[in-house]
C-alpha positions as CSV (number, residue, x, y, z in Angstrom):
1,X,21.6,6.6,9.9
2,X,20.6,10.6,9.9
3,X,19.3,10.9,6.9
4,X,21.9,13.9,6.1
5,X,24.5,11.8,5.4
6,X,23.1,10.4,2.6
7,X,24.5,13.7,0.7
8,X,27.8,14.3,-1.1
9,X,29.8,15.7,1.7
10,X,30.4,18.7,-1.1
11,X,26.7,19.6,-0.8
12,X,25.7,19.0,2.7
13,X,26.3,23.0,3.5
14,X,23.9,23.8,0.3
15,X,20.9,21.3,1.5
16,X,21.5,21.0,5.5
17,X,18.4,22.8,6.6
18,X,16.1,19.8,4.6
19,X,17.3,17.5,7.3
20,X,15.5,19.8,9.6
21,X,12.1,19.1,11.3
22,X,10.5,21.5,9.1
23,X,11.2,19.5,6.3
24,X,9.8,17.0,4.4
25,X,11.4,17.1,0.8
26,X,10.6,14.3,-1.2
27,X,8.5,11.1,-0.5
28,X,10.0,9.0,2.0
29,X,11.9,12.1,3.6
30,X,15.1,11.8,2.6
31,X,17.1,10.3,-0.2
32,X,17.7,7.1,1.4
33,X,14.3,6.5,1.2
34,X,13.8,5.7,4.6
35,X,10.6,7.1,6.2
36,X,12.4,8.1,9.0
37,X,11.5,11.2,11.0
38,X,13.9,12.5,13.8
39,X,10.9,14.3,15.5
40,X,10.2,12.8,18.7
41,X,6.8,15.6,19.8
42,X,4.3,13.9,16.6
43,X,0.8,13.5,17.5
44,X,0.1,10.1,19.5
45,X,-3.9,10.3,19.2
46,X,-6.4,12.5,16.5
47,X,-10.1,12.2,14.8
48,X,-12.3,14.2,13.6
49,X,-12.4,16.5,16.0
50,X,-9.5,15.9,18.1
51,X,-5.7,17.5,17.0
52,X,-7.4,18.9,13.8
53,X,-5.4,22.0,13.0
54,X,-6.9,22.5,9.6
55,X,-8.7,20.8,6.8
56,X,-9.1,21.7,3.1
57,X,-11.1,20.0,0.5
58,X,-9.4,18.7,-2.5
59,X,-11.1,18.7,-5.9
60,X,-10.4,14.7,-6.2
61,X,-9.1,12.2,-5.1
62,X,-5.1,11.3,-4.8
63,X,-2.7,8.9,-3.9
64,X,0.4,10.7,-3.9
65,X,1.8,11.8,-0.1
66,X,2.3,15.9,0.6
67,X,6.1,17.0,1.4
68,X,6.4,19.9,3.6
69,X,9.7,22.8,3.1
70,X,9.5,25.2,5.4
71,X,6.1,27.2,5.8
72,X,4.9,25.5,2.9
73,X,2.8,22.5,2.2
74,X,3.1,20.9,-1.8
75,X,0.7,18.0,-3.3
76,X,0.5,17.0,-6.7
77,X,-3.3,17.1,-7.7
78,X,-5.1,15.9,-11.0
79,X,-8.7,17.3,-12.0
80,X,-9.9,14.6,-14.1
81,X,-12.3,16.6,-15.9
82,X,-10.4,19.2,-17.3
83,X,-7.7,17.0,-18.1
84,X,-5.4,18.8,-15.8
85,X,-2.1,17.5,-13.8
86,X,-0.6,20.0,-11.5
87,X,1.1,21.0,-8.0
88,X,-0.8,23.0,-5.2
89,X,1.1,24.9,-2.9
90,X,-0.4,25.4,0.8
91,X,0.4,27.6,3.7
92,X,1.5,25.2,6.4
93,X,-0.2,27.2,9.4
94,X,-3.1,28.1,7.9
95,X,-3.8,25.6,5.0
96,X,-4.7,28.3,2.4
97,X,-3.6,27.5,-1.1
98,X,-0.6,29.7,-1.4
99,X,-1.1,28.8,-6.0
100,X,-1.2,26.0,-8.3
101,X,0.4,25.3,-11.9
102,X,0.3,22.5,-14.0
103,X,-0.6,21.7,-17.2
104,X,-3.1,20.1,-19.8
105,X,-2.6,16.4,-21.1
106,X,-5.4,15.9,-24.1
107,X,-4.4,12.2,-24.8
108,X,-5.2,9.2,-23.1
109,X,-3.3,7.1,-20.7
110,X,-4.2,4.0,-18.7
111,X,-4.2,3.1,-15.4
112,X,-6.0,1.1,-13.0
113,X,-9.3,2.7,-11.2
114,X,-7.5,2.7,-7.9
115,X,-4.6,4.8,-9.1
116,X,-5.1,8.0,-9.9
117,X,-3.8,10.7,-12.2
118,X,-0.2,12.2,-10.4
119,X,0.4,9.4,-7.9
120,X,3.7,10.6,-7.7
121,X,4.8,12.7,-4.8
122,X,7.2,16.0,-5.5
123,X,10.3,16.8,-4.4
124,X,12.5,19.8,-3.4
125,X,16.0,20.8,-2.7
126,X,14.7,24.5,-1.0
127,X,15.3,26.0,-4.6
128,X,12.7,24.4,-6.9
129,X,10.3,22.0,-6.8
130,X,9.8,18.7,-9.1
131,X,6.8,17.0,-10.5
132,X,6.5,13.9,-12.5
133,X,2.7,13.7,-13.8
134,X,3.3,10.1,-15.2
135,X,3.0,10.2,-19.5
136,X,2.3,14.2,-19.2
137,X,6.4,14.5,-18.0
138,X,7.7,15.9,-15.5
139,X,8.2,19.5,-14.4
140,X,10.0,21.8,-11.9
141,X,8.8,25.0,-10.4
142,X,10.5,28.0,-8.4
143,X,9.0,28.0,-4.8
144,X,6.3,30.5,-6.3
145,X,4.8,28.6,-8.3
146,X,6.8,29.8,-12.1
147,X,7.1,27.1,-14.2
148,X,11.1,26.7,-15.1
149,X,11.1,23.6,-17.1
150,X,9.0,20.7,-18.4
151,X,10.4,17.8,-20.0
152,X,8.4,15.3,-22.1
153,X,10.0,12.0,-21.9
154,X,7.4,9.9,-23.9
155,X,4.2,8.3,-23.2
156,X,3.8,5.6,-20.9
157,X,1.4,2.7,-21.2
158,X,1.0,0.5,-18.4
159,X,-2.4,-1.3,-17.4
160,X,-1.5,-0.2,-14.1
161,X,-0.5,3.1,-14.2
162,X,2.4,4.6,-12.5
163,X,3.7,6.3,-9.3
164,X,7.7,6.7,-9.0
165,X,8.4,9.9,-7.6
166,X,11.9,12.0,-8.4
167,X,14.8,12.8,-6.1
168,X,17.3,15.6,-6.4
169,X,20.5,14.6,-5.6
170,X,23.2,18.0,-6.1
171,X,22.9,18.7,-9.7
172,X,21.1,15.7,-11.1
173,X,17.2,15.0,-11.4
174,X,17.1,11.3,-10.5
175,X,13.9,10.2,-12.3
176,X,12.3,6.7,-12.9
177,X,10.0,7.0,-16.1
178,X,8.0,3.3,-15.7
179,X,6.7,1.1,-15.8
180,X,6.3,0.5,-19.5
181,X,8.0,-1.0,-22.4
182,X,10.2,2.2,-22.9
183,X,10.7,2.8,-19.5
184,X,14.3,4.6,-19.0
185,X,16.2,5.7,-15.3
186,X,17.1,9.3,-16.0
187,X,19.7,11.6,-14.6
188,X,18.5,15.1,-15.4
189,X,20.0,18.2,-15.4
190,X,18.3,20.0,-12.3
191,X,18.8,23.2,-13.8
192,X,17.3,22.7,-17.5
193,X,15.7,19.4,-17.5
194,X,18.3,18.1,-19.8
195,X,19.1,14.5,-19.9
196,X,23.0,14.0,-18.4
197,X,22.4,10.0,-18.9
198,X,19.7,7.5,-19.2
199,X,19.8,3.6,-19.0
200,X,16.8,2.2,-20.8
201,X,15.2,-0.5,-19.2
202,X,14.7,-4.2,-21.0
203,X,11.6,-5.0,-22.0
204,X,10.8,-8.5,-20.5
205,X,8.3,-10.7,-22.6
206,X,5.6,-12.4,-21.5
207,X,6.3,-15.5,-19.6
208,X,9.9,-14.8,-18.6
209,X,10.8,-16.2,-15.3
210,X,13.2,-15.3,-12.4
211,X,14.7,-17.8,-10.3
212,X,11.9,-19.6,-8.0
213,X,8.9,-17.3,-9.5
214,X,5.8,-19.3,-9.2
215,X,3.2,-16.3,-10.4
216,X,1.2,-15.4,-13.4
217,X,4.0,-12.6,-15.3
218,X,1.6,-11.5,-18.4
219,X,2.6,-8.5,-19.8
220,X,0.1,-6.8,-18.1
221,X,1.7,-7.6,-14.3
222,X,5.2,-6.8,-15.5
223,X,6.3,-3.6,-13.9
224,X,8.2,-1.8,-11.2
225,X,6.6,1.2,-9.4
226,X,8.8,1.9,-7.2
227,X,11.3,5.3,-6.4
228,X,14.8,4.4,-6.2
229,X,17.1,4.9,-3.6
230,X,20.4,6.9,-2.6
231,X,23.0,5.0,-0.4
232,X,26.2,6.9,0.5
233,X,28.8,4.4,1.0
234,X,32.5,4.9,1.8
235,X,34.1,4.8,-1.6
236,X,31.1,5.4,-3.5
237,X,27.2,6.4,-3.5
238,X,25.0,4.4,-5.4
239,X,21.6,4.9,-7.1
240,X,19.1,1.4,-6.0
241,X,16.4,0.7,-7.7
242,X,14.2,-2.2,-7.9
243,X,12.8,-3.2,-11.0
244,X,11.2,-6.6,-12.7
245,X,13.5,-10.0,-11.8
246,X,16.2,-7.9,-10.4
247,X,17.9,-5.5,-8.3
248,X,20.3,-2.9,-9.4
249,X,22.7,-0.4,-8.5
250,X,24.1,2.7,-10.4
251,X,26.7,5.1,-10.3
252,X,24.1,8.4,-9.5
253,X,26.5,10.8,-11.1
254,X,26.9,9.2,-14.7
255,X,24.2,5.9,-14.6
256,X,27.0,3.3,-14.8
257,X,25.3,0.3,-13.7
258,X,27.7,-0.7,-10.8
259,X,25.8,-4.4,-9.9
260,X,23.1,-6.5,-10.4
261,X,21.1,-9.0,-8.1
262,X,18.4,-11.1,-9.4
263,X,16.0,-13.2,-7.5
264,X,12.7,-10.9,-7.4
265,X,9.6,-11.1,-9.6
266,X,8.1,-9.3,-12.8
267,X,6.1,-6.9,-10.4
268,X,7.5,-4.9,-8.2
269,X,5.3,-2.4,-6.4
270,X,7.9,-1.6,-2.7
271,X,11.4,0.5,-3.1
272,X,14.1,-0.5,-1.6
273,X,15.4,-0.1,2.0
274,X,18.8,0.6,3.1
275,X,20.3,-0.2,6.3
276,X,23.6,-1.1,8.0
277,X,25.2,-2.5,4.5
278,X,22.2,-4.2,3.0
279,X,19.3,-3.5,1.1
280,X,16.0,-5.4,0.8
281,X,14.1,-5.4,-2.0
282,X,10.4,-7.2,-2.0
283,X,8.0,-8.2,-5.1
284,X,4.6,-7.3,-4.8
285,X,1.5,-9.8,-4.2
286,X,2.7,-13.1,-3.1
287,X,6.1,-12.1,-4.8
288,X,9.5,-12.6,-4.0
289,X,11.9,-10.9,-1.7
290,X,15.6,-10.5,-1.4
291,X,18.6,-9.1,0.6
292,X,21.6,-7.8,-0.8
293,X,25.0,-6.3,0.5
294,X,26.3,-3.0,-1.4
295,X,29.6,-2.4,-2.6
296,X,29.5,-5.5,-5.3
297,X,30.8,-4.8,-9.1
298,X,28.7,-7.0,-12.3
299,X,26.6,-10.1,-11.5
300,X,26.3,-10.3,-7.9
301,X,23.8,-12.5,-7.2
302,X,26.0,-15.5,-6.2
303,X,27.9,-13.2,-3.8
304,X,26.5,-10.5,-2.4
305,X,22.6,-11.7,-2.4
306,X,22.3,-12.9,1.5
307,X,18.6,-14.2,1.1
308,X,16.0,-14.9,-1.3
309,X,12.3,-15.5,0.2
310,X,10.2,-17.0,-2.3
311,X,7.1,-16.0,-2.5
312,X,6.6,-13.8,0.3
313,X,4.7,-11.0,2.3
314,X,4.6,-7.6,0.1
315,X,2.7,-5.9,-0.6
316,X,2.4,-1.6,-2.1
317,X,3.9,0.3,0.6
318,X,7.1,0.4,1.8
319,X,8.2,-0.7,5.2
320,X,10.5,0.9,7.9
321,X,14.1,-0.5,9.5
322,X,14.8,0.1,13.2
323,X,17.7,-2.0,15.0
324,X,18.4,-4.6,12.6
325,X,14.3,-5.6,12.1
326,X,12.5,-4.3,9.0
327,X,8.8,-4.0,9.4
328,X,5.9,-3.8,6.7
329,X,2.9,-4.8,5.9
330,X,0.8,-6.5,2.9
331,X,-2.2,-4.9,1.2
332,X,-4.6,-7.4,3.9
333,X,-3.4,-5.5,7.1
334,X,-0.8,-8.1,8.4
335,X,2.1,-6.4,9.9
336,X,5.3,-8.7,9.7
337,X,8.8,-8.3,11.2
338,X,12.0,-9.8,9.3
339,X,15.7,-9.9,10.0
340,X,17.1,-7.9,7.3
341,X,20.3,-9.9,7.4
342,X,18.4,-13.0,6.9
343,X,14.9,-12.9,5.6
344,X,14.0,-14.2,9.0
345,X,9.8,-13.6,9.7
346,X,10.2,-12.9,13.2
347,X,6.6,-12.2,14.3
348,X,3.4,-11.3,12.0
349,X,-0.1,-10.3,13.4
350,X,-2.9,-8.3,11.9
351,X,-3.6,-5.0,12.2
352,X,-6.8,-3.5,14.0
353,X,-9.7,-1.6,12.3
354,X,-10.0,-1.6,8.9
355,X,-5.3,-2.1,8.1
356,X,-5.9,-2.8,4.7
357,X,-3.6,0.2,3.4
358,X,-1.9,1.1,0.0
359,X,0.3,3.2,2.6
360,X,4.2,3.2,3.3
361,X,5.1,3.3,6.9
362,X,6.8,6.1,9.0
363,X,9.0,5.9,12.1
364,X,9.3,8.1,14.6
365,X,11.7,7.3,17.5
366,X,10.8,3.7,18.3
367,X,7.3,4.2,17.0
368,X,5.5,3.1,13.9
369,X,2.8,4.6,12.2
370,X,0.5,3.3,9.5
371,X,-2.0,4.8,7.9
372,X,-4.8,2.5,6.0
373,X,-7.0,3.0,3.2
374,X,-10.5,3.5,5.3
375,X,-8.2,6.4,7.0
376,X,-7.1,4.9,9.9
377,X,-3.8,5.3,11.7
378,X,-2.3,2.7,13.5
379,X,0.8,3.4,15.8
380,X,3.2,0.5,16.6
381,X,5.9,0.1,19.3
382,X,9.0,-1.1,16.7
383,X,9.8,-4.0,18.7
384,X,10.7,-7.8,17.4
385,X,9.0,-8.8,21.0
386,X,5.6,-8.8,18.8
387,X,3.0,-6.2,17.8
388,X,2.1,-4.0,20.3
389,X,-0.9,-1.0,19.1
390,X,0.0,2.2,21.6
391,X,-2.8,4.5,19.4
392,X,-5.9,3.7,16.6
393,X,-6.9,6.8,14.9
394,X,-9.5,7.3,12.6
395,X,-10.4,10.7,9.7
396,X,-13.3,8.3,8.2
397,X,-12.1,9.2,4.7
398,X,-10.2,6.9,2.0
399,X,-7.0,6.9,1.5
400,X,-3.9,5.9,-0.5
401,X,-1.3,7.8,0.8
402,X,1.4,8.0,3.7
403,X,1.5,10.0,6.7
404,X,4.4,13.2,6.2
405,X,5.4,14.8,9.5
406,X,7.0,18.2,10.1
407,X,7.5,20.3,12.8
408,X,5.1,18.2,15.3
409,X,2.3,18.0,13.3
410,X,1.5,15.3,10.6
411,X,0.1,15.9,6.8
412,X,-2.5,13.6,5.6
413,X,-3.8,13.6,1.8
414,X,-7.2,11.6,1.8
415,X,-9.3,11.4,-1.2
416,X,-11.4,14.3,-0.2
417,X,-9.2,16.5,1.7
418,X,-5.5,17.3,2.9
419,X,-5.3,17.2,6.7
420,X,-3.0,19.1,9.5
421,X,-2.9,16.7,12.7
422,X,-1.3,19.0,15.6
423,X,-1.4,18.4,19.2
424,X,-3.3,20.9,21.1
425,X,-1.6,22.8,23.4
């Protein structure tokens, strides 16, 4: 699917040029969520000193992944120290920081040591840019940097932190504010920050179970962290998101909820993946894993769900769907490929170098790219014929993030530095 028509046929002619190569607008590229680039001229083979275009330090670490509009580079950035959440802004060519803005958050908020402050990524339509800096709100810029709105939406308290990034989908700020006990879906007004609709969120008690769970569900591994989706279908579009037990989809424009699909576990750390009329959701850890048709109405577990996999192979990051197969990986570095019309596992192997990753995957063509925590880079050929490695890269520096690719060259935010891998001429 070209990640353009995941728009409202109405707006294609306002946000076209996103779907370009020298765009990368939101985490996962697109609002499908796909991590799907149509670049075909990306960077095989990098280090240190090989395909470096530029590198510039970083004041700490992060684990949220750059997008890329135009000549322009953004990253949300905390600064621990001074209490500080904000969004730099970098010239693609050259690296130099173009400005910053954020803001000050004096209270506390908890999260676990590997997840940093604003571990969600940004997003723009080419006329403003969006933040969400977790329990400090979220807030949208003009593409110089001018603050036009900040919304406070309420603190969030989760053991774990939190990472859902926003989408802007024509009018609407699409926002997950989670995982907590007050975590609410919001459609924002893109214009003013004001709320158009919300749906609150239950707030699941310890010990609840879905159907086949066999994992510990205290209330401190109850959560969803993952950034819904936007499927385009031919009578509707509908707003997926994964959240604790369930599966759900809603109208986008007004937050109806249109379905629900049960079967998944109280933490969920992937987002769902769309492709040729299903969507596949996975729990995190040893969790559980499901596939779902769209286009259902109410309870559509019994008739829509076309797989459940009980405790099964997710892990953080988000896979990739090429030709029927979805491919991902766990937090270990094994690499698995399923059917995604029937759960099917058909081939797993482990990943060289270091392949433990926190990392979402990319494709590019028929090529997969991984990038682990110890900085390494792994590219795939997508085949269900079994893992074959065509490149291993290494930067030698830690990382959470996931590779974002424009205009031939790849963006990589380690904890030290953001990166600009370009092929030499």
């Amino acid at each position: 699917m070209n990640p353009c028509h995941v728009l409202l046929p109405a707006l294609l002619f306002a946000v076209s040029p996103l779907c370009h190569a020298d765009a990368w607008p939101s985490w996962r590229g697109d609002l499908l969520g796909s991590g799907v680039t149509q670049e075909t001229d990306l960077p095989l083979e990098w280090g240190n000193d090989k395909n470096v275009k530029w590198r510039v330090e970083l004041p700490e670490g992060g684990n949220s992944t750059p997008i890329i509009l135009g000549d322009r580079v953004f990253v949300t950035q905390p600064v621990t120290a001074e209490k500080w959440r904000g969004l730099y802004c970098f010239d693609r060519e050259t690296g130099k920081l173009l400005w910053k803005n954020g803001l000050v958050y004096e209270k506390q908020e908890r999260t676990h040591r590997s997840n940093l402050f604003c571990s969600a990524s940004p997003t723009t339509d080419g006329e403003m840019v969006v933040a969400s800096y977790g329990s400090a709100g979220l807030v949208a810029y003009d593409l110089e940097g001018n603050q036009l709105w900040h919304r406070d939406l309420g603190a969030l308290d989760h053991t774990w932190g939190n990472s859902s990034s926003p989408l802007i989908y024509g009018g609407l700020v699409l926002h997950y504010h989670g995982p907590a006990k007050n975590a609410v879906l919001y459609g924002l007004d893109k214009k003013s920050g004001e709320t158009v609709w919300q749906w609150k969120e239950p707030a699941w008690k310890p010990g609840e179970r879905t159907d086949g769970f066999r994992g510990n569900s205290d209330e401190g591994v109850i959560g969803a962290f993952s950034t819904p989706i936007l499927i385009e279908g031919a009578k509707r579009d509908e707003l997926v998101m994964s959240f604790p037990m369930e599966m759900k989809g809603f109208n986008p424009k007004t937050g109806e909820v249109l379905w629900t699909a049960s079967g998944l576990n109280p933490l969920v750390y992937t987002s769902p993946m769309y492709s040729d009329g299903v969507v596949v959701a996975m729990g995190g850890y040893y969790g559980n894993s499901v596939g779902v048709r769209v286009g259902g109405d109410g309870d559509v577990t019994a008739s829509h769900r076309l797989w459940q996999e009980v405790r099964h192979n997710g892990g953080i990051g988000t896979g990739v769907i090429h030709e029927g197969h979805y491919y991902y990986h766990n937090s270990g570095g094994v690499v698995f490929c399923d059917n995604i019309q029937t759960g099917e596992t058909v081939w797993k192997d482990r990943l060289p170098l270091s392949g433990k990753s926190w990392g979402s995957l990319l494709l590019a063509g028929d090529k997969i790219y991984t990038l682990s925590q110890a900085g390494d880079t792994i590219v795939l050929n997508a085949t269900p014929e079994g893992m074959e490695v065509l490149a291993e890269n290494t930067l030698g520096e830690q990382t959470n993030s996931s590779l974002a690719p424009s205009q031939g060259a790849f963006f990589i935010r380690t904890h030290e530095a953001l990166w600009c891998i370009e092929s030499g001429e």
